[in-house]
Structure formats: structure tokens, C-alpha cells
N, C-alpha and C positions, 0 to 999 in steps of 0.2 A: 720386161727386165725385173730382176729381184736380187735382194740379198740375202743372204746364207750364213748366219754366226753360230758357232760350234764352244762351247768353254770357252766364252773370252773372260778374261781376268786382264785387271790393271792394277800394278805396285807402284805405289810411290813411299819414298822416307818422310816422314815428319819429326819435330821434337816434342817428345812427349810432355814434357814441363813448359809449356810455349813463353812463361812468365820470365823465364832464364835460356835463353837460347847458348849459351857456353856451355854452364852446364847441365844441361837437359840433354836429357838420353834420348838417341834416334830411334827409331822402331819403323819397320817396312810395316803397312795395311794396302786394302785391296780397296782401290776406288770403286773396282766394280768385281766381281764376286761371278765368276761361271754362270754367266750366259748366253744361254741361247736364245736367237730371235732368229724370226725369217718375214720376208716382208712377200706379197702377193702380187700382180698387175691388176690396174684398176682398185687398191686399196689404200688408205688415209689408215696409219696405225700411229696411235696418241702413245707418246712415253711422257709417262707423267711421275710422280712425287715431289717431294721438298728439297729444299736448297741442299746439296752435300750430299744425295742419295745419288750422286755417279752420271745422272743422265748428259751433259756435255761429253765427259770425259766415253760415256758409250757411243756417243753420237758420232766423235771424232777418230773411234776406232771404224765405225759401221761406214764412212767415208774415207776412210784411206788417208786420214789425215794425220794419224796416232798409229804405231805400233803395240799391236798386245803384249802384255807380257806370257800370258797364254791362252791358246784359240787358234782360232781361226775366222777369217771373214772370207766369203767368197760371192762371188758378182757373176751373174747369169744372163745371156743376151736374151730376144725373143725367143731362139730356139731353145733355151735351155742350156745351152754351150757354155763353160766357165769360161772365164776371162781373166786374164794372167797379163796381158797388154796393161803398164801404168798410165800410158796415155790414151789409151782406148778406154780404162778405166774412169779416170777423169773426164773424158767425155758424156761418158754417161749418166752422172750426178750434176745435181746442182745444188750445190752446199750455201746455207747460211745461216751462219752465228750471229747471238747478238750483239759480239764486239767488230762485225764488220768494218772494216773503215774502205772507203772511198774517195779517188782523189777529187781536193774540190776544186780543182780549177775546169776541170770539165764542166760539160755540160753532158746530162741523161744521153742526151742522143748519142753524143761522142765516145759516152763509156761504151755504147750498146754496138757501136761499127768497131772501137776497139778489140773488146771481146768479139764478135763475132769473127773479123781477120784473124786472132789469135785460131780459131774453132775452123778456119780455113772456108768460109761460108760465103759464097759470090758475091761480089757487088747487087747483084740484083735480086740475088735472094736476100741478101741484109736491110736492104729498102723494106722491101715486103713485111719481114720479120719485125721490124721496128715499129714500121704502123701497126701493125697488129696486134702486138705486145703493149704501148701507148695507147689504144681503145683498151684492152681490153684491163688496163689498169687505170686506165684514168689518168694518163698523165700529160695529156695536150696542151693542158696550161702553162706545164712547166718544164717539157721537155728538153727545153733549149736554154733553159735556165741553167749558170753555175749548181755543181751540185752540194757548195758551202753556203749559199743564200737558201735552199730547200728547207723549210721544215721535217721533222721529225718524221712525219708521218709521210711524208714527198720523197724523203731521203729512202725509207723503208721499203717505198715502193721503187724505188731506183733497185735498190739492190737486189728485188725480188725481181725485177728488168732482168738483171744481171744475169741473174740466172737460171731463166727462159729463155735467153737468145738461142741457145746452143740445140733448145729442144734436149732434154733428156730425158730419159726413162726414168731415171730415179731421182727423189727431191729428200734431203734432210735439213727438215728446219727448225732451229733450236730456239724459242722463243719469239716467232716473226711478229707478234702484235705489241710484245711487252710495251706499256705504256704510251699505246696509240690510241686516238680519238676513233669512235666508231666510223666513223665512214673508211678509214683508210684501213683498219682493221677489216670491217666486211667486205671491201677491197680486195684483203688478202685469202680473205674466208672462201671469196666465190671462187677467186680464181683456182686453191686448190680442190675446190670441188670441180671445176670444169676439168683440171689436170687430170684428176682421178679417172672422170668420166674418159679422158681422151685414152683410157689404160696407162696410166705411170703409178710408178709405184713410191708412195709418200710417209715417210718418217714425220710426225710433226710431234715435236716438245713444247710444252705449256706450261703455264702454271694455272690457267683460265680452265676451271675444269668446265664450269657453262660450254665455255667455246671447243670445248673437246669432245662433251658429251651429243654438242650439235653437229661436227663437224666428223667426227672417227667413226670408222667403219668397227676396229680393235683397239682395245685397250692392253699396254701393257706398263704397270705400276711398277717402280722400281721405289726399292726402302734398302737403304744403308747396303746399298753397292749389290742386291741379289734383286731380279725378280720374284715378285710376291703373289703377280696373278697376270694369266695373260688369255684376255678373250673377247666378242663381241661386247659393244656396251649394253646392249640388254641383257643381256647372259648373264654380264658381270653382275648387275645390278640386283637381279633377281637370284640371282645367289649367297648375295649377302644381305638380301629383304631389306633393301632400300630404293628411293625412286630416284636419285641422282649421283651422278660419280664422286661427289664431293663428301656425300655420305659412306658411301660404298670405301673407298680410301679412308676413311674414320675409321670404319668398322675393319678391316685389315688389318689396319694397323695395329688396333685394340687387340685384336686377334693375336698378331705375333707376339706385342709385348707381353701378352698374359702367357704365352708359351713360353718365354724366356722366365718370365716370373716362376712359373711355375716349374 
């Protein structure tokens, strides 16, 4: 399964004087600026830049969460066949932001047979699925635990539960480690390398260029709502004669602003 973006663009209003919101004058800008992305089977592609360069707001068009202001998104089965079904669509994504909330009166297991009924998935396939998802995250300690007593990093991994139950092709995830302890973070690292390997095809936003330069197949850098570069991270890297992506994004950037300057 893959995704297909063509011109997407997103307008939103702001007040330009923010200091005076009466009288400050509105003005439409572009969250995100014409583009295009497409995603692979069996590939992990990093969207990365800084806080306000657009990437949530791309993330939540590339999931059918957001409508474009212009574009298009389109969702591809294994055949290659588009997909026009919103529920067939949603089946096949597993989205998560990092303002996720979860109910806490559950417990892990209980969200995981919930979702999975909603996903129409057998009783006896949901057993199965449950264990296997709980190995393969680590979460046998706390399974059965409410999931308001979980810590941060337990919660993190609940929600990443979430949405693996369903089994889907395609995963977008907008900051899944921010401010986790390494175990729960390499946690999430492995597992979407095992996804990848299984062929799914993986959106993952960062701000951890480390963990991106270790983990993406593709890089694609967004700066003030346009893409700025979109390629393998060795490619990238060796194109702007630097050894890490944290450099390589410096020198970018240097690049465009000297173009505006100039």
C-alpha cells in the first residue's frame, strides 16, 4: 500500500499584528506550500524540519484527517488500485499524533479488543493479535493495567498497540518518541523497522535527526511549508558534504536563506 500527494497546499488566516488581535489585520498564508510526496512498500520516509515548517498539518492531509486546500491525496491498495472507500481507507492507516489522548479507564488490553471489534476482527483473531502485539512491544507488565496509571513511555506504547491491531499498510507517525526514555523509544524504533520489513509503508516525523538518520530509508525536509530536499539519507548527506542529517538540514537551510538574501 502507498500514498500519492500531488500540489497539496494548506491556507489558514492569521492576525498579522498578533500584539493587537482587534485591530490586526488578517492575512491567509500557506501551512504547507505544493507538495508532493509519495510513499513506497517496505519503506520508513523521515519528514523532518523545525517547529511551524508545516509537517503535522502535512501529516494530517497525507491521513485523511485534514482536507487540502489544494491537491490531492491518493491511497493505493497492494494492487496498485486507488481507493476512494473512507472506510476502507481508514482501515488502512494507522495514524498517530502526539496529542493522542486515550481513555483512562481502560486497560491496554481492553482498548486493543475495543479497536479491534470496531475493525470487525474475530474473537479469536483478537486473542492472537493482542499477544503478539504485547511481545512484540513489551507490554506484559502492564497490559491490564488502567491506562491513566501508565507512564509516559507505557502510554506511548499503548497507543502505538493501537494502531497495530488493525494490521495496516500504511503507518503516519508524528513524533512517536518525543520525550521518551530509550527503552521505550527503541521499543518503537524496532518495531517500525520490523513493520517496514513486513512491507508497510511508514511516514515517520521527528525532530530526533539521530533517530531518523538511523531509522529512514528517505528523507524528506520540509522548511516554512515547501519541501526543500527529498532523497535517500546517504544521498542526502553526500550532496551537501556532510556526515549527518543534522548537518545536511544546516546546510539547506543556509542554502535557501542565502538565496532569498540574495
Amino acid at each position: 500500500m502507498k500514498i500519492e500527494a500531488r500540489g497539496l497546499c494548506k491556507r489558514f488566516t492569521r492576525i498579522k499584528n498578533s500584539s493587537d488581535k482587534k485591530s490586526g489585520r488578517r492575512e491567509e498564508f500557506l501551512a504547507v506550500d505544493h507538495v508532493d510526496l509519495d510513499t513506497a512498500e517496505g519503506e520508513i520516509v523521515g519528514v523532518l524540519g523545525p517547529n511551524g515548517a508545516g509537517k503535522t498539518t502535512l501529516l494530517r492531509m497525507l491521513g485523511k484527517l485534514m482536507s487540502p486546500s489544494e491537491g490531492t491525496v491518493r491511497l493505493f491498495d497492494d494492487e496498485g488500485k486507488s481507493i476512494e472507500d473512507p472506510i476502507k481507507i481508514k482501515s488502512m492507516i494507522g495514524y498517530l499524533s502526539e496529542n493522542t489522548r486515550l481513555y483512562g479507564r481502560f486497560s491496554t488490553r481492553e482498548l486493543l479488543h475495543t479497536i479491534a471489534e470496531i475493525h470487525g476482527i474475530s474473537r479469536e483473531e483478537e486473542e492472537e493479535r493482542v499477544e503478539r502485539i504485547s511481545g512484540v512491544l513489551g507490554m506484559g507488565d502492564f497490559i491490564d493495567n488502567r491506562i491513566e496509571r501508565l507512564s509516559t513511555g507505557q502510554t506511548q506504547r499503548a497507543n502505538i498497540a493501537r494502531c497495530l491491531i488493525h494490521s495496516p499498510g500504511i503507518y503516519i507517525f508524528d513524533e512517536p518518541t518525543l520525550g521518551l526514555d530509550i527503552i521505550s523509544s527503541e521499543a518503537i524504533v524496532s518495531f517500525m523497522k520490523s513493520e517496514r520489513d513486513r512491507g508497510a509503508s511508514v511516514l515517520y516525523s521527528t525532530h530526533y535527526m539521530e533517530e531518523a538518520q538511523y531509522l529512514c530509508d528517505r528523507v524528506v525536509m520540509i522548511y516554512q511549508g515547501r519541501v526543500i530536499a527529498d532523497a535517500p539519507t546517504d544521498r542526502l548527506m553526500a550532496d551537501t558534504g556532510t556526515d549527518n542529517l543534522r548537518e545536511s538540514f544546516r546546510a539547506l537551510i543556509a542554502g535557501r536563506d542565502g538565496e532569498h538574501d540574495a
